[in-house]
MDTraj code that builds the backbone (N, CA, C; nanometers):
import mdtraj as md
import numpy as np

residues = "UNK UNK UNK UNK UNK UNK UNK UNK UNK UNK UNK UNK UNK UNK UNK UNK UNK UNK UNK UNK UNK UNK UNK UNK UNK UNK UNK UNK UNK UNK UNK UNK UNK UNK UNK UNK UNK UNK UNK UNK UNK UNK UNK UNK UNK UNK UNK UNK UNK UNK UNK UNK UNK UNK UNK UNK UNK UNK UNK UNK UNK UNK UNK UNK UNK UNK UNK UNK UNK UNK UNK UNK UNK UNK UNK UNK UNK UNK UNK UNK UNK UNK UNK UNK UNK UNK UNK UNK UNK UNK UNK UNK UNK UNK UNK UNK UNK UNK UNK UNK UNK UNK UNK UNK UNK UNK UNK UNK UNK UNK UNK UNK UNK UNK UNK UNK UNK UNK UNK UNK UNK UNK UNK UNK UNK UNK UNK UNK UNK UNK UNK UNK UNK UNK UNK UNK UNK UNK UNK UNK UNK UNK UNK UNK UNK UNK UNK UNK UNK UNK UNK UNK UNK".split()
xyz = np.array([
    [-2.3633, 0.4117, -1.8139],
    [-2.3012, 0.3631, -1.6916],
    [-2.2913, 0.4807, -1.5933],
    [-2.3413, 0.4547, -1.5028],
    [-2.3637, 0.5583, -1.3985],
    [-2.1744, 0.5037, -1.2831],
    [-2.1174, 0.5830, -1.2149],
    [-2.0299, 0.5449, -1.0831],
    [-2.0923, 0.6659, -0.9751],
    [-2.1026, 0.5833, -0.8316],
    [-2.1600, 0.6654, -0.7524],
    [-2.1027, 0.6106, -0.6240],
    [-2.0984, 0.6784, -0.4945],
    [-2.1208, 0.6157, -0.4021],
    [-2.1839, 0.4554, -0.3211],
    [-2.1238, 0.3545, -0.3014],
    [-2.2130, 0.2592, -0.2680],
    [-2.3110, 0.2997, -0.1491],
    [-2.4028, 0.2151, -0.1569],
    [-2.5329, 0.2404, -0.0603],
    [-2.4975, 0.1330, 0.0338],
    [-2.5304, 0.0577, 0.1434],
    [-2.5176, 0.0061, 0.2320],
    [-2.5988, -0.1654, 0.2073],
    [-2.7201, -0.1026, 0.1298],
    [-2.7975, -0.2119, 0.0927],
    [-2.7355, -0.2748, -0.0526],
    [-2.6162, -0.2076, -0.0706],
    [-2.5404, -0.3111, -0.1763],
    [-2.4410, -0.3587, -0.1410],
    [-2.4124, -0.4129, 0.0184],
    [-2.3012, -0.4914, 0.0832],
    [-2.2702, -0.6310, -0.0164],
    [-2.3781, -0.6622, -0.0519],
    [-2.3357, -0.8543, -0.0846],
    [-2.2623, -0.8088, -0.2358],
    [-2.2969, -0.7237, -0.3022],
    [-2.2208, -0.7152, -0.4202],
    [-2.0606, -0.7016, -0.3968],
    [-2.0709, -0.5621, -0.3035],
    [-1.9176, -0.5761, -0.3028],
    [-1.8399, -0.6975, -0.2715],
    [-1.8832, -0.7658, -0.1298],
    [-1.8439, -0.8616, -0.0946],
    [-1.8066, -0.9745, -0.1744],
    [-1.9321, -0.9564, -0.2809],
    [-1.8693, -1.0981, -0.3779],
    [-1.7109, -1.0437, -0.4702],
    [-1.7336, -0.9110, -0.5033],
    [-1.6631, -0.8627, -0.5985],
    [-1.5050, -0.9003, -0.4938],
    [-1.5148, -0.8208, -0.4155],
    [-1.3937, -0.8035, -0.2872],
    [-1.3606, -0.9428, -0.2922],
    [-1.4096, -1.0192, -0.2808],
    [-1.3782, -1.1601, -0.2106],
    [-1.3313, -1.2399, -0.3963],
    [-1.3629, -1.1848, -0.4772],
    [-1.3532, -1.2795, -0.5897],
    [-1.2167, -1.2365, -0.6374],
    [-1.1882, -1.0763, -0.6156],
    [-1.0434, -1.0692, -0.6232],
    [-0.9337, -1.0924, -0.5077],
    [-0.9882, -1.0710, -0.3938],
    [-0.8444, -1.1849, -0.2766],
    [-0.8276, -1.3027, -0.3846],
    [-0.9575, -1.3699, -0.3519],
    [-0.9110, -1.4976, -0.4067],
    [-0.7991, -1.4873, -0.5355],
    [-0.7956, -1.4167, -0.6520],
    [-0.7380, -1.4252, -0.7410],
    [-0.6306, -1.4063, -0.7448],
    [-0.6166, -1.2764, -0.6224],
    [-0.4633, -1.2633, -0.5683],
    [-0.3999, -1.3698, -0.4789],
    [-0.4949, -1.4734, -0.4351],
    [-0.4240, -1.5873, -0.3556],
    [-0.3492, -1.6503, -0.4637],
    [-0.3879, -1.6285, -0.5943],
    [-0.3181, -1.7232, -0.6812],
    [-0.1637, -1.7028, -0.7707],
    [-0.1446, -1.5547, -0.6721],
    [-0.0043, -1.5099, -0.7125],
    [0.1095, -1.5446, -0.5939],
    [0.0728, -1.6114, -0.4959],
    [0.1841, -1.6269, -0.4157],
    [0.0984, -1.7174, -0.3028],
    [0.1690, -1.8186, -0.2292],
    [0.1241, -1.8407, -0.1242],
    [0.1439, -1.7742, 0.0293],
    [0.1812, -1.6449, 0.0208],
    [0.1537, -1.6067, 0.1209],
    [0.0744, -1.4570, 0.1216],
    [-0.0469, -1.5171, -0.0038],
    [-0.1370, -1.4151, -0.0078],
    [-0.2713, -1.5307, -0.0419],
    [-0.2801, -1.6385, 0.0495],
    [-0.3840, -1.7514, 0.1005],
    [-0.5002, -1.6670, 0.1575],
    [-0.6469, -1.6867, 0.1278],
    [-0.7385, -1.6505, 0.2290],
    [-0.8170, -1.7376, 0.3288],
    [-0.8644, -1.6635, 0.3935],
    [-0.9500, -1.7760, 0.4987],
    [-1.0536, -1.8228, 0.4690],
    [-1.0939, -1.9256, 0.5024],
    [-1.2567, -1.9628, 0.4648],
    [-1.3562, -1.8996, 0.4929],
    [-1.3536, -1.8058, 0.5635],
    [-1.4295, -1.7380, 0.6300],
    [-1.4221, -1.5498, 0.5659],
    [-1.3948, -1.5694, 0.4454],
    [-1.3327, -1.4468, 0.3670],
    [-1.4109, -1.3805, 0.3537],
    [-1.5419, -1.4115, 0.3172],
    [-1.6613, -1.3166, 0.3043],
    [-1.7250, -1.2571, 0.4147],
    [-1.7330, -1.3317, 0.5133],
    [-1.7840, -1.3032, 0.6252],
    [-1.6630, -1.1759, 0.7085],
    [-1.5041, -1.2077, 0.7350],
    [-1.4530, -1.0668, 0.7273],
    [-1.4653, -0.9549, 0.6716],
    [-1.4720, -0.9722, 0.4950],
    [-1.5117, -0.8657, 0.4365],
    [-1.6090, -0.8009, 0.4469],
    [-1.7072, -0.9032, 0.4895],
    [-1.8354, -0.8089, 0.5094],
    [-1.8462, -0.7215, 0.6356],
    [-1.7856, -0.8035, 0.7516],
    [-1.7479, -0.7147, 0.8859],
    [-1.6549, -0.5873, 0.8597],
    [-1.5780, -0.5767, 0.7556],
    [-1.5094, -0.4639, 0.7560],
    [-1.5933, -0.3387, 0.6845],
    [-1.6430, -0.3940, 0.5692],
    [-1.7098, -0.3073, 0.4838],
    [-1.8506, -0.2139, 0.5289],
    [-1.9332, -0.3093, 0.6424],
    [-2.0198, -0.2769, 0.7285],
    [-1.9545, -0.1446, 0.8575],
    [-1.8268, -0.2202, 0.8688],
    [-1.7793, -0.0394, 0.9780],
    [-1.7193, 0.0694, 0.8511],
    [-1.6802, 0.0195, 0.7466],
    [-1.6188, 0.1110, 0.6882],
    [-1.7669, 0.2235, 0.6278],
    [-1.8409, 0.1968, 0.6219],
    [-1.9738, 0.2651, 0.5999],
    [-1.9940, 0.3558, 0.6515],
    [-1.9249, 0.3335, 0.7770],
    [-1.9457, 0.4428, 0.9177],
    [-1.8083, 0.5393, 0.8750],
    [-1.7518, 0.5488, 0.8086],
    [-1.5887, 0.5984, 0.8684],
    [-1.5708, 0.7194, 0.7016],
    [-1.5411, 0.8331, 0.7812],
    [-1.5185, 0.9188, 0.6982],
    [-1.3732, 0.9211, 0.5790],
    [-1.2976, 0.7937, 0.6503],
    [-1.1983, 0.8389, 0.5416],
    [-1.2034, 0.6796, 0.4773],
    [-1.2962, 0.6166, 0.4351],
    [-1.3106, 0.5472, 0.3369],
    [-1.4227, 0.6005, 0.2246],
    [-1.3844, 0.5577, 0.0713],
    [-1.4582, 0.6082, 0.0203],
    [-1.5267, 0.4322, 0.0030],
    [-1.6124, 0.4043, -0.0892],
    [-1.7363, 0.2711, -0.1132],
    [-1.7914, 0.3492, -0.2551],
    [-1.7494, 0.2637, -0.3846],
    [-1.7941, 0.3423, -0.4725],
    [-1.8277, 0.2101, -0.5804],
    [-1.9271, 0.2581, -0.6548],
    [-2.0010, 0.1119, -0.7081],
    [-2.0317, 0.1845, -0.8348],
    [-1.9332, 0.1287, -0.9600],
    [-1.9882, 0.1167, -1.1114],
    [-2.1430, 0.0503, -1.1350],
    [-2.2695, 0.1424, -1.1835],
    [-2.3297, 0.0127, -1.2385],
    [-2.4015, 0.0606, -1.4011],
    [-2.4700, -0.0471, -1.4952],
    [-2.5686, -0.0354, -1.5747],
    [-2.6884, -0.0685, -1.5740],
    [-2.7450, -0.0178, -1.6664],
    [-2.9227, -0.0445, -1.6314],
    [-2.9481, -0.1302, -1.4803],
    [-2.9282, -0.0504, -1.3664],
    [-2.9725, -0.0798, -1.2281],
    [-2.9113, -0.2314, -1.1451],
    [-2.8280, -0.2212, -1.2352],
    [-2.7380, -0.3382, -1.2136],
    [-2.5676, -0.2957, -1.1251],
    [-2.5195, -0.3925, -1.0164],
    [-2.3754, -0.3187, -0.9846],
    [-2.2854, -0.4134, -1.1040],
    [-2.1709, -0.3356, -1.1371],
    [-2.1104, -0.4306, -1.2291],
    [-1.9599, -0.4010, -1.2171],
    [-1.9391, -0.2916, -1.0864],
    [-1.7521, -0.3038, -1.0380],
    [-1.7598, -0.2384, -0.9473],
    [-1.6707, -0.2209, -0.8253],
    [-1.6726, -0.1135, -0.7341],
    [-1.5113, -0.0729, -0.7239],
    [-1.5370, -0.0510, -0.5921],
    [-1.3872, 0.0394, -0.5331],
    [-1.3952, 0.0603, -0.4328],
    [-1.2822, 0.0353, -0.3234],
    [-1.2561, 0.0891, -0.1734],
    [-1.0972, 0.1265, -0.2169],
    [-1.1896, 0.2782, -0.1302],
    [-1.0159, 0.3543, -0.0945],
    [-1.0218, 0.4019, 0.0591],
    [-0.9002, 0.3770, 0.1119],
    [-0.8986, 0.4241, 0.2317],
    [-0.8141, 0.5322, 0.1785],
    [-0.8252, 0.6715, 0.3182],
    [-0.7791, 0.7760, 0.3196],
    [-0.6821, 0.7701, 0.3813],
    [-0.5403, 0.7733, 0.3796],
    [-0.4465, 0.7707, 0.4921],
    [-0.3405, 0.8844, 0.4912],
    [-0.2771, 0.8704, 0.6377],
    [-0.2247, 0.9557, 0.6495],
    [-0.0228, 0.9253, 0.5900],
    [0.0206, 1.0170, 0.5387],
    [0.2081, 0.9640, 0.5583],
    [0.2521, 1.1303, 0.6296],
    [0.2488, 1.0426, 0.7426],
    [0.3361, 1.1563, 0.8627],
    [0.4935, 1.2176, 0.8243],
    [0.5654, 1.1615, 0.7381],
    [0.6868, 1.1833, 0.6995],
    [0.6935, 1.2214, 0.5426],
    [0.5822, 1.2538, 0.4769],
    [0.6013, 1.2720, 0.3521],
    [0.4819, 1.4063, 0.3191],
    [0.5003, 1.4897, 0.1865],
    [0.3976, 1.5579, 0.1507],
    [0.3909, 1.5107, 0.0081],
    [0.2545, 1.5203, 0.0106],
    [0.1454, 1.5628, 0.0892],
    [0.1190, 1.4612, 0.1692],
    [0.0682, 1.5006, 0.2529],
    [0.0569, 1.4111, 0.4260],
    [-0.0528, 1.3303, 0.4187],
    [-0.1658, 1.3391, 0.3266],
    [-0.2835, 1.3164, 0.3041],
    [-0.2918, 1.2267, 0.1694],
    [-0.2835, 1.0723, 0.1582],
    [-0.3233, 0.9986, 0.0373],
    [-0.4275, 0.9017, 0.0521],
    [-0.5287, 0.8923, -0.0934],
    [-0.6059, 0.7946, -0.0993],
    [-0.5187, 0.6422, -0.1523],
    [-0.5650, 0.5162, -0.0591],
    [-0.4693, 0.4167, -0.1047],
    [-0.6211, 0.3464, -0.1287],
    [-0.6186, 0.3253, -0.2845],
    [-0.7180, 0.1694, -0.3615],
    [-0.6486, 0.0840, -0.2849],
    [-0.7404, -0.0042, -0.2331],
    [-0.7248, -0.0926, -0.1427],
    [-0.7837, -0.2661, -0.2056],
    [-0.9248, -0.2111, -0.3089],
    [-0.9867, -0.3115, -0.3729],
    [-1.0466, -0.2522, -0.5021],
    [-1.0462, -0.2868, -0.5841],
    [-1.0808, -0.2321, -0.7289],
    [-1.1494, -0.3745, -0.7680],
    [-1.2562, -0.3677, -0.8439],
    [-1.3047, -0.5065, -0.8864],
    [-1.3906, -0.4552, -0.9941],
    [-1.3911, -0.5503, -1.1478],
    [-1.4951, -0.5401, -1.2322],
    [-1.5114, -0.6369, -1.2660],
    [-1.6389, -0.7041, -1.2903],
    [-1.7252, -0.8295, -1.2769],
    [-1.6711, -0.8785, -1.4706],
    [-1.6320, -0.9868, -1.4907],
    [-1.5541, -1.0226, -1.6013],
    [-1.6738, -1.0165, -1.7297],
    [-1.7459, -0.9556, -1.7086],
    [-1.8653, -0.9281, -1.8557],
    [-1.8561, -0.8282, -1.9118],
    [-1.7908, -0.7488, -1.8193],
    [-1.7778, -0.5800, -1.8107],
    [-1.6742, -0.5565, -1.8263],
    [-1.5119, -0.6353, -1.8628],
    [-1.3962, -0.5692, -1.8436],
    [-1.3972, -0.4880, -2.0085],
    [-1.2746, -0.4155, -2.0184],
    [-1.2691, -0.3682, -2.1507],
    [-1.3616, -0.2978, -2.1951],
    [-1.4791, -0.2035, -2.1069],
    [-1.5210, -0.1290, -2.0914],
    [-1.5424, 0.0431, -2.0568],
    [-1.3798, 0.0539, -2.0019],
    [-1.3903, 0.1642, -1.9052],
    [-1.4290, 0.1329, -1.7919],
    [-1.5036, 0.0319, -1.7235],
    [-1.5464, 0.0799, -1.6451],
    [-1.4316, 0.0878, -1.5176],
    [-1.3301, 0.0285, -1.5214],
    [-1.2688, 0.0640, -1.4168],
    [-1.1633, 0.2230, -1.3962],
    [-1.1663, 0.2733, -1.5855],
    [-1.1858, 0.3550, -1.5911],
    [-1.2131, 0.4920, -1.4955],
    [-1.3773, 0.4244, -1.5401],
    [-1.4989, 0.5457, -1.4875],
    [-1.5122, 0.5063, -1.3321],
    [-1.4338, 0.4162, -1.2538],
    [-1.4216, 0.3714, -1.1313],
    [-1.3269, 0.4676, -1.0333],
    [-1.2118, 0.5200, -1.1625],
    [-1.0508, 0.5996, -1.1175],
    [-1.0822, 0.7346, -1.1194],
    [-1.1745, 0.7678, -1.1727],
    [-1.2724, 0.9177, -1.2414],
    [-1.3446, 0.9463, -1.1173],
    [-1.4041, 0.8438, -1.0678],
    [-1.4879, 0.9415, -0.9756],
    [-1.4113, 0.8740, -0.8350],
    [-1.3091, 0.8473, -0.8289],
    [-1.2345, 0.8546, -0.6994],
    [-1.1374, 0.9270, -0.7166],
    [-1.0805, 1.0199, -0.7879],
    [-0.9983, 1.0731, -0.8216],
    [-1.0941, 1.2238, -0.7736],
    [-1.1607, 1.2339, -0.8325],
    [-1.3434, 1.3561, -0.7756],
    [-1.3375, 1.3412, -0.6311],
    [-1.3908, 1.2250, -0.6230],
    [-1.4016, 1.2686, -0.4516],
    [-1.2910, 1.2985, -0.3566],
    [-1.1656, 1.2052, -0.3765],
    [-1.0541, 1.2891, -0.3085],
    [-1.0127, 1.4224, -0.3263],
    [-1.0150, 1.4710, -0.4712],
    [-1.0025, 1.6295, -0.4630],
    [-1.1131, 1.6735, -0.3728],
    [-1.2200, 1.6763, -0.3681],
    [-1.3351, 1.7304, -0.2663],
    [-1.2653, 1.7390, -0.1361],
    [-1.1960, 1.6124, -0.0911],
    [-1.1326, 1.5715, 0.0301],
    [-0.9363, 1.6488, 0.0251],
    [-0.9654, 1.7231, -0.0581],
    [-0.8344, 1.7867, -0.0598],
    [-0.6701, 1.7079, -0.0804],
    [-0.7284, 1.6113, -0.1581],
    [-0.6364, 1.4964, -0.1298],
    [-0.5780, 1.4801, -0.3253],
    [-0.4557, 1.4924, -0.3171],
    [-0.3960, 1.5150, -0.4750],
    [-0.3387, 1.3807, -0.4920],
    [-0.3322, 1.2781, -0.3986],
    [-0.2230, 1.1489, -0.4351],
    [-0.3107, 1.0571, -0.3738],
    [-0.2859, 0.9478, -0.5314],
    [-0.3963, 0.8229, -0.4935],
    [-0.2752, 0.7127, -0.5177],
    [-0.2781, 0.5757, -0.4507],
    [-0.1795, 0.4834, -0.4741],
    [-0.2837, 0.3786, -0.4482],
    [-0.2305, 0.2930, -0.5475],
    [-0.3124, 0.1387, -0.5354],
    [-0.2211, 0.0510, -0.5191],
    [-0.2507, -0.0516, -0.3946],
    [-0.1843, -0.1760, -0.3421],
    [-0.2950, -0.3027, -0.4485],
    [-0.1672, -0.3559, -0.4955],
    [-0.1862, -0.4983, -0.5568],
    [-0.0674, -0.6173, -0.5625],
    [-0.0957, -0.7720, -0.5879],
    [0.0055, -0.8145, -0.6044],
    [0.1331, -0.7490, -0.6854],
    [0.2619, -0.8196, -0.6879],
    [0.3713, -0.7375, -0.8109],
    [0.3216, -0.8626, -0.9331],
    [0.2794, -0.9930, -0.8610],
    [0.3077, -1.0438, -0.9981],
    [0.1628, -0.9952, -1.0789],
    [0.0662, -0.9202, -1.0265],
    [-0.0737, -0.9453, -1.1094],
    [0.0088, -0.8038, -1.2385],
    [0.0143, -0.8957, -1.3488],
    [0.0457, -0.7959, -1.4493],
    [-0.0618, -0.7410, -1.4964],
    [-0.1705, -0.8243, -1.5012],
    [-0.3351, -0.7192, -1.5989],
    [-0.3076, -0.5500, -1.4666],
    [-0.3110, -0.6289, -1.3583],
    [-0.3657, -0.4477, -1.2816],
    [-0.2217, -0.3756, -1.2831],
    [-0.0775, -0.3921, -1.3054],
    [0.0060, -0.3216, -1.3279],
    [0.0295, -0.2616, -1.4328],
    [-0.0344, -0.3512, -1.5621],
    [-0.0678, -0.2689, -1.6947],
    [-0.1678, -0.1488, -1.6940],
    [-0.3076, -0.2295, -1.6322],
    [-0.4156, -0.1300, -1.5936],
    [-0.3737, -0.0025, -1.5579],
    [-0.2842, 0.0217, -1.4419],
    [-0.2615, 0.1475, -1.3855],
    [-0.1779, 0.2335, -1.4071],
    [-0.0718, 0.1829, -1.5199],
    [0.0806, 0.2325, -1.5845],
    [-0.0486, 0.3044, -1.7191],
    [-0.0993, 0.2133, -1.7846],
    [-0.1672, 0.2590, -1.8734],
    [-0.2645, 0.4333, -1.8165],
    [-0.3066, 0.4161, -1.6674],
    [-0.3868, 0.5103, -1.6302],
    [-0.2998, 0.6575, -1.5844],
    [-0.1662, 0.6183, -1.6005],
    [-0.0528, 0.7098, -1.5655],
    [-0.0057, 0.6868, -1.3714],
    [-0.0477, 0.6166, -1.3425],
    [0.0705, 0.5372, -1.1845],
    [0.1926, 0.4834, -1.2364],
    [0.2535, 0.4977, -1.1524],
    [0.4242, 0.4758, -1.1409],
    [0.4366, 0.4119, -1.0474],
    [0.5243, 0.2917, -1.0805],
    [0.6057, 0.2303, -0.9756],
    [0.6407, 0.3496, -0.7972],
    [0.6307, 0.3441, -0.6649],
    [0.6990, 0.4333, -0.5525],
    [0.7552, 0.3322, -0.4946],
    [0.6904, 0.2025, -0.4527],
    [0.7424, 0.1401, -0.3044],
    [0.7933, 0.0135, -0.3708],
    [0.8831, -0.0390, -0.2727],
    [0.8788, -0.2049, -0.2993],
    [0.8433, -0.3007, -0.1713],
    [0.7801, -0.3261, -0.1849],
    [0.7161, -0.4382, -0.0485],
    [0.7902, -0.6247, -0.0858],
    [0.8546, -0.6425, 0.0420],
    [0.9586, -0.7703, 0.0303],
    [0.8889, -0.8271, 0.1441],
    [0.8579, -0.9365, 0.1399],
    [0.8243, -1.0031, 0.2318],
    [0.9060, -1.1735, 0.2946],
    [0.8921, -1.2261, 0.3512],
    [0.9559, -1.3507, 0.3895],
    [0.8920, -1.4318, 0.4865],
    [0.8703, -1.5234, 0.4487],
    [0.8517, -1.6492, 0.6176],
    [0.9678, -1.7059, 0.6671],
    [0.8969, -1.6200, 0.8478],
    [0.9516, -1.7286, 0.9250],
    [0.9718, -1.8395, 1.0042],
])
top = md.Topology()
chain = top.add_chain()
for i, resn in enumerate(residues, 1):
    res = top.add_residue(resn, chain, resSeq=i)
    for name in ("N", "CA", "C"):
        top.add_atom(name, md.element.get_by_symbol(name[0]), res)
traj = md.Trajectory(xyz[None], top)
């Protein structure tokens, strides 16, 4: 299993991957619903994020195959140090492949490239109720920081 940089000409993979986990997270709350038009955003975002230095695009694959990726944006916290964190934004491994490492070998080489980028703190946004990815990442050594409350009005 190779993890590398995504290439540009592997947009539709991510997209399916990206779009197959919203959806899954639509199924932890209703006010995490997507649009019908979900792929077609994702793909508009992922197409500028190509361009943009503080996203990383990183694609697990085997024998020439993609089989998980990763988007991290780089952001800034103006009121905290270090001032500089990578936030997982989308983590996805295609369900043939879980129990593999590979999301693993997904945290390995984004964990690499932010040190390159001088960057020591990575945080991943997910539902609270998705317990597989809160196990996933307690298991990878992440800790609980924020609590996000939301409400309709």
């Amino acid at each position: 299993m190779n993890v590398r940089r995504a290439k540009e000409e592997e947009i539709d993979y991510l997209v399916d991957m990206f779009s197959r986990m919203y959806r899954l997270n639509s199924e932890f709350d209703p006010l995490l619903q997507v649009p019908d038009n979900l792929e077609e955003k994702i793909q508009k975002i992922l197409k500028e994020d190509f361009k943009k230095d503080n996203v990383i695009l990183a694609v697990a694959e085997e024998n020439g195959k993609v089989i998980g990726s990763a988007r991290v944006v780089i952001a800034n916290r103006d009121f905290y140090i270090p001032e500089k964190v990578g936030i997982i934004q989308e983590i996805y491994v295609y369900p043939a492949y879980r129990r593999r490492n590979v999301g693993e070998k997904l945290l390995d080489y984004l964990y690499s490239e932010l040190k390159k980028n001088d960057i020591s703190v990575i945080l991943a946004l997910f539902p609270s109720k998705n317990i597989i990815s809160t196990s996933f990442y307690t298991k990878k050594g992440f800790r609980e920081l924020h609590n996000e409350f939301i409400r309709q009005i």
